[in-house]
Structure formats: structure tokens, C-alpha cells
C-alpha positions in Angstrom: 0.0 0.0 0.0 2.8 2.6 0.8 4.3 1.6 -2.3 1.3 2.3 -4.8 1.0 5.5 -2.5 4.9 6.3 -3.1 4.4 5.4 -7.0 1.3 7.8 -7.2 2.9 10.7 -5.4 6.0 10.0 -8.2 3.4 10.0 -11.0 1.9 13.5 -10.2 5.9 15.0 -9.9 6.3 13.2 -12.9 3.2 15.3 -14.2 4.3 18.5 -13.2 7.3 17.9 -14.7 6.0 17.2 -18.0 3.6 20.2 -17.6 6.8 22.6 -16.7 8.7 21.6 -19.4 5.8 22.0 -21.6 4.9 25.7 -20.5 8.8 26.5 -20.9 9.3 25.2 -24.1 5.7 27.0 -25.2 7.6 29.7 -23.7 10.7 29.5 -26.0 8.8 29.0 -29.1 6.8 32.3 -28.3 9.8 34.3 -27.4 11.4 33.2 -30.6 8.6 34.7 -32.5 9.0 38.1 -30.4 12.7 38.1 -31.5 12.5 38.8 -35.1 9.5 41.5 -34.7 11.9 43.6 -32.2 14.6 43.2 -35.2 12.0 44.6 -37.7 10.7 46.9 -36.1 14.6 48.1 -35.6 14.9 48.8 -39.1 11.7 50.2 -39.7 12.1 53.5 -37.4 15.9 54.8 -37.2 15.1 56.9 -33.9 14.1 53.5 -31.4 16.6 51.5 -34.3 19.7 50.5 -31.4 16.8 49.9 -28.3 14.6 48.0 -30.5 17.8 45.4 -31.7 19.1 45.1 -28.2 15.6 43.9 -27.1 15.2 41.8 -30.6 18.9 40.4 -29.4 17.7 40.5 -25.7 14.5 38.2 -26.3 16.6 35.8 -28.5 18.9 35.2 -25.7 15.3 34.6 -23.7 14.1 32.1 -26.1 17.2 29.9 -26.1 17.4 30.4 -22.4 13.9 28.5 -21.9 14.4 26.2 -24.4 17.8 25.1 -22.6 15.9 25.5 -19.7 13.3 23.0 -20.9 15.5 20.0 -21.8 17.3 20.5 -18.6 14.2 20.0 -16.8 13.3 16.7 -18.9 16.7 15.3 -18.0 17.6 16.1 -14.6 13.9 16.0 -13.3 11.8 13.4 -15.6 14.7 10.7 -15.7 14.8 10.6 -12.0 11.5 10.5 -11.3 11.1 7.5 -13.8 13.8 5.9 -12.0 11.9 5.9 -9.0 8.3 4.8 -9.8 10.5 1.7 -11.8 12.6 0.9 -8.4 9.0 1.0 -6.7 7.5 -1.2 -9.4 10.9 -3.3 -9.0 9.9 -3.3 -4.7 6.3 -3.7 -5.0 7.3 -6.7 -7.3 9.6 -7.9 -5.2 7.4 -8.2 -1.8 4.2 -10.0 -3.8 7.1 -12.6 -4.9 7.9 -12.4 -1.3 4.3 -12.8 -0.4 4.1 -15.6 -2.5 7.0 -17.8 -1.3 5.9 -17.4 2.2 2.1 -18.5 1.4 3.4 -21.4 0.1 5.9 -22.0 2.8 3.0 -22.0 5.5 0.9 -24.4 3.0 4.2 -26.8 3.3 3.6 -26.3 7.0 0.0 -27.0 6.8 0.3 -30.0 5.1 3.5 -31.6 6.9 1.2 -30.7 10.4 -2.2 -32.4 8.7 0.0 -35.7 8.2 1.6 -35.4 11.4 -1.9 -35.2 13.2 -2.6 -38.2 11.2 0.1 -40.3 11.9 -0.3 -40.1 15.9 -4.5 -40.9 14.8 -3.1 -43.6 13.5 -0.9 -44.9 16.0 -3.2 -43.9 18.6 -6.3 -46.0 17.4 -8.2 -43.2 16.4 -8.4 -42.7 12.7 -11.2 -45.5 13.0 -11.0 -49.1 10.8 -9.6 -49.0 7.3 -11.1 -50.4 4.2 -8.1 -52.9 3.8 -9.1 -54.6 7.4 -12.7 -54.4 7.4 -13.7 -56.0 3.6 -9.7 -57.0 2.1 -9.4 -60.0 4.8 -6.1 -58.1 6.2 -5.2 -58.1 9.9 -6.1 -54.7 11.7 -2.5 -54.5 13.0 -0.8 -55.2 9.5 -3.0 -52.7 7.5 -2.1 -49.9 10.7 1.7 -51.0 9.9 1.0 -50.4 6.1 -0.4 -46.8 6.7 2.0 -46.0 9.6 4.9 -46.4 6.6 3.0 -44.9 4.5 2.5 -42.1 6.1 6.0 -41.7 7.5 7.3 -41.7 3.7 4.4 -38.6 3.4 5.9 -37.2 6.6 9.5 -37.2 5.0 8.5 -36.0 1.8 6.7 -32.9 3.8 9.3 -32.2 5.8 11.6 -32.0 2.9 9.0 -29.6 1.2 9.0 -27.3 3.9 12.8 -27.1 4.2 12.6 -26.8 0.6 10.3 -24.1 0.5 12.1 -22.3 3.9 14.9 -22.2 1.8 13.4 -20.2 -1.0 11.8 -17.7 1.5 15.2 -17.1 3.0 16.6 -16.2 -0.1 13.8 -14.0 -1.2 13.9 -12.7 2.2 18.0 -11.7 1.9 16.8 -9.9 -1.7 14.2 -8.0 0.7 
């Protein structure tokens, strides 16, 4: 959430920056259609002839002033901000992955705990008869055996899941 907030404050700089550098270089191209008039109107009356070049001259200088002004504006301002909202894109994308690995880290969890909890039903009595005892002709005790192995193969694979998975969220954790 602070991220898309930090990435939306970014967007409207970004947005003012676009805007300034509009309005300046609006500002350059009307200047440099001020210059030349000033320059005509120079030689048009002899009397105003050295005031009206030095402000044709002077408005010139004012054009290419803004117009430098301008692409200094896109380059030191725009480029930065861009650099930002991507390194918040880059973070916000970074912490869902994040997000992600530890979800499924916790299912691991989940599911090593639900065949844990099963293992001591079994051993325990309690998971009730089996199918293979009650209509396959098989002792209780050997079909309990069977699902106790079963179940500790389960348990193993689990537990090499959630290391597995531990692992990953470590990692993405150090890139954090």
C-alpha cells in the first residue's frame, strides 16, 4: 500500500514535470517569435533602431534560455523520477514474490502438520477401521503397519517440502 502511494505521489511530480517543461518550451517558441519583430521593427524606425535590436537580441537570448531551460528540466527532473516509480514497481514486485514464497511456505507447513496429526491418529487408534481390514481379509494391526509407513514416507517428503520451501523464503527474504 505505501508503495502504490509512493508510486502515485511520483506519478503526479512526474506530471508537473512534464507540464513545466511543456509551459517552458511554449515559452521558448513564443519568445522566438517576439525576437525577429523587435529586429523589424529596428529597421523600420531609425530613432528606437539600437533599443529595439538590443531587445530583438535580448528576447533571443530569452528564447534559447527557456528552451535550454526546458531539456534541462526533462533530463535532470523526468529521468529521476522515472527511475523511481520503476525501483518501486521493481519493490512492490519484489514483496508480492515475497508474499508468495511465504504462502506457500505455510501451506508446506500446513500439510506436513495435517499428516503429522494423522500419523499419531493412527498410532493412537483413532483414525477409525480401514477399508483394507474391514472388507480386504487383512489383519487390523498389518493394514495400521502399512499406513504408519505410508504415512512416514508422506511425513518425510513434507518435511523436505517445507525445508525446501524455507529455503526459497530465506533467499527471497536476503533480496528484501
Amino acid at each position: 500500500n505505501q508503495v502504490a502511494e509512493f508510486n502515485e505521489n511520483f506519478a503526479k511530480m512526474e506530471t508537473v514535470s512534464c507540464r513545466v517543461k511543456g509551459d517552458l518550451q511554449s515559452y521558448s517558441a513564443n519568445l522566438a517569435e517576439y525576437g525577429p519583430i523587435f529586429t523589424i521593427l529596428a529597421d523600420s524606425d531609425q530613432s528606437l533602431s539600437p533599443a529595439l535590436a538590443r531587445m530583438g537580441k535580448a528576447v533571443g537570448g530569452l528564447s534559447e534560455a527557456a528552451a535550454q531551460a526546458a531539456t534541462k528540466e526533462e533530463f535532470s527532473v523526468s529521468d529521476a523520477i522515472r527511475e523511481w516509480t520503476l525501483n518501486c514497481d521493481s519493490a512492490a514486485d519484489l514483496l508480492r514474490k515475497r508474499e508468495i514464497f511465504e504462502q506457500s511456505f505455510e501451506a508446506a507447513q500446513d500439510q506436513l502438520a495435517k499428516k503429522q496429526s494423522e500419523r499419531e491418529q493412527v498410532e493412537t487408534g483413532e483414525a477409525g477401521r480401514s477399508f483394507g481390514s474391514m472388507f480386504g481379509g487383512k489383519h487390523p494391526d498389518t493394514v495400521k503397519q502399512e499406513r504408519l509407513e505410508k504415512l512416514a514416507l508422506n511425513i518425510e517428503e513434507a518435511e523436505a517440502e517445507v525445508t525446501r520451501r524455507e529455503e526459497e523464503l530465506k533467499s527471497t527474504d536476503k533480496k528484501v
